[in-house]
KOLVEXKOL-669565 format. One record per residue (C-alpha): residue in three letters; x, y, z. Coordinates in nm, 4 decimals, always signed. Layout:
N
<r: ALA; xx: X; yy: Y; zz: Z>
...
// end
This chain:
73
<r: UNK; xx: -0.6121; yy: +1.8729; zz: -0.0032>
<r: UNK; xx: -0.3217; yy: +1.5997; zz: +0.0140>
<r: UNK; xx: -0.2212; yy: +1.4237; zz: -0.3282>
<r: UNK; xx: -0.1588; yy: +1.1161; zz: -0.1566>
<r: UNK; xx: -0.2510; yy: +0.8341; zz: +0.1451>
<r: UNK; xx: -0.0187; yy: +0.6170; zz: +0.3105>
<r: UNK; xx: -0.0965; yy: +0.2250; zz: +0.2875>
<r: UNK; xx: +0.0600; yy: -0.0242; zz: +0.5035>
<r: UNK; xx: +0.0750; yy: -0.3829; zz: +0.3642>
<r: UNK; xx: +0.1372; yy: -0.7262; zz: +0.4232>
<r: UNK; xx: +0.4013; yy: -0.9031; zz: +0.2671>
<r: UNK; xx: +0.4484; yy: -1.2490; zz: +0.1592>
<r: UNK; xx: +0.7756; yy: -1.2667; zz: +0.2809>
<r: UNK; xx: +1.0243; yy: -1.3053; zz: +0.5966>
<r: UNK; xx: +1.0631; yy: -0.9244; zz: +0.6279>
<r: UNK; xx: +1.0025; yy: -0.7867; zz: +0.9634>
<r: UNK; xx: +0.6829; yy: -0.6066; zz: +1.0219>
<r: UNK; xx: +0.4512; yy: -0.4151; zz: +0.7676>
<r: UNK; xx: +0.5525; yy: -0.1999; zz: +0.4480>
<r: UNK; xx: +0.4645; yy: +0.1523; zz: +0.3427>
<r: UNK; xx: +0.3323; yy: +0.2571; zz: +0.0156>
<r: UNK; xx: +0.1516; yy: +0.5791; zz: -0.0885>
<r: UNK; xx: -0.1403; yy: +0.6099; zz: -0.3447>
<r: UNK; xx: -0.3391; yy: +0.8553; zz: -0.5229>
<r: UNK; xx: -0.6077; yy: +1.0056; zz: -0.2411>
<r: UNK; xx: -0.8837; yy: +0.9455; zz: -0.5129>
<r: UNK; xx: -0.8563; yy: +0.5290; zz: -0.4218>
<r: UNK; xx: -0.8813; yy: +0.5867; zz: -0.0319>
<r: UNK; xx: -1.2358; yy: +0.4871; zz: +0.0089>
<r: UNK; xx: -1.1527; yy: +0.1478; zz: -0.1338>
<r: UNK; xx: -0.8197; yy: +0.0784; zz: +0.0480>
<r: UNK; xx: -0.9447; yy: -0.0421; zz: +0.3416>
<r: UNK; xx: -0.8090; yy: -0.3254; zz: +0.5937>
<r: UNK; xx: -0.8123; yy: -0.6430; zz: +0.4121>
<r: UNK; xx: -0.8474; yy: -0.4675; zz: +0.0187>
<r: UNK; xx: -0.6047; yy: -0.6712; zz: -0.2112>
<r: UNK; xx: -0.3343; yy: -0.4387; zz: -0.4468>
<r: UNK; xx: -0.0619; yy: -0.5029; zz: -0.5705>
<r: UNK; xx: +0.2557; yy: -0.3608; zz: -0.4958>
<r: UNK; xx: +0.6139; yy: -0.3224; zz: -0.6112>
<r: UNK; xx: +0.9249; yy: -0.5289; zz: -0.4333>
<r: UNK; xx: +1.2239; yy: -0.5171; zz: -0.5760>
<r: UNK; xx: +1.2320; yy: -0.6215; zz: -0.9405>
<r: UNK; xx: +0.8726; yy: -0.8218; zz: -0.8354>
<r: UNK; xx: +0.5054; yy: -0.7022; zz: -0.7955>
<r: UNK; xx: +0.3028; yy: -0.8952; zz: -0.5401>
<r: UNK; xx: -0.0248; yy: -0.9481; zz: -0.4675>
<r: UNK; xx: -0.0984; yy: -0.8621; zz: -0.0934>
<r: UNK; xx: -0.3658; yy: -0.6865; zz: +0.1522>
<r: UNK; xx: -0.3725; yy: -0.3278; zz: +0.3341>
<r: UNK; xx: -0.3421; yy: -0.3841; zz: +0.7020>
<r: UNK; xx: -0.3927; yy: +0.0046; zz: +0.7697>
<r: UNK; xx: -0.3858; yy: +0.3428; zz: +0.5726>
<r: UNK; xx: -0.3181; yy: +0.6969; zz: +0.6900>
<r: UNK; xx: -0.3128; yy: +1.0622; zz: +0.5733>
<r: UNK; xx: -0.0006; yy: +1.1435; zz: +0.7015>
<r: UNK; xx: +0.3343; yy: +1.0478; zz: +0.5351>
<r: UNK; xx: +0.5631; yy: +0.8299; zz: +0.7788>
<r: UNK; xx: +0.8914; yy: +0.9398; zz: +0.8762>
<r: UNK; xx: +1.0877; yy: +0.6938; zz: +0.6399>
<r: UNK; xx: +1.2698; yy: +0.6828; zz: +0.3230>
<r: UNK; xx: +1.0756; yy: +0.7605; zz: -0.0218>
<r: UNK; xx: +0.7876; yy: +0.5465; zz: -0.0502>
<r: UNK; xx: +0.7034; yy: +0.3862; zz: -0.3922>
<r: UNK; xx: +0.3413; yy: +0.3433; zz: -0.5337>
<r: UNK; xx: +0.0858; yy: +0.1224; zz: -0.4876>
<r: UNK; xx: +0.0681; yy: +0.0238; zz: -0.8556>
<r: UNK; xx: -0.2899; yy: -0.1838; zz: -0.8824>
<r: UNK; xx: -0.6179; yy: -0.1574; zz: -0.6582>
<r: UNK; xx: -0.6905; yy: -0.5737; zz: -0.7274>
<r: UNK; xx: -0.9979; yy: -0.6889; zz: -0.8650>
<r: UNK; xx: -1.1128; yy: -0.9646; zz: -0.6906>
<r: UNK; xx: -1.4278; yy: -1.1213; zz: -0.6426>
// end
């Protein structure tokens, strides 16, 4: 069984396109289009929403974790 899912996220910010963060494979039922976590950016966390999530890793650089599954009403 995989350890982890791949999240794509919106961003707050002028950076092209989506970014890529992996999380535990226990929270994939609830990271679903339009689920709010938040998420690591430099020295920052932000609050945001998954776009998309996969199984398989993308081909880029070391992904950091999705730190928070938000709780909001």
């Amino acid at each position: 069984m995989k350890e982890f899912i791949y999240v794509q996220v919106i961003v707050p910010q002028a950076l092209p396109g989506l970014l890529t963060y992996k999380a535990p494979v226990e929270l994939a039922e609830k990271l679903v289009p339009g689920a709010q976590v938040i998420v690591p950016l430099g020295r920052s966390k932000l609050l945001t929403a998954v776009v998309h999530s996969q199984t398989e890793p993308p081909e880029e650089f070391p992904l950091e974790k999705i730190r928070l599954l938000a709780d909001v009403p």
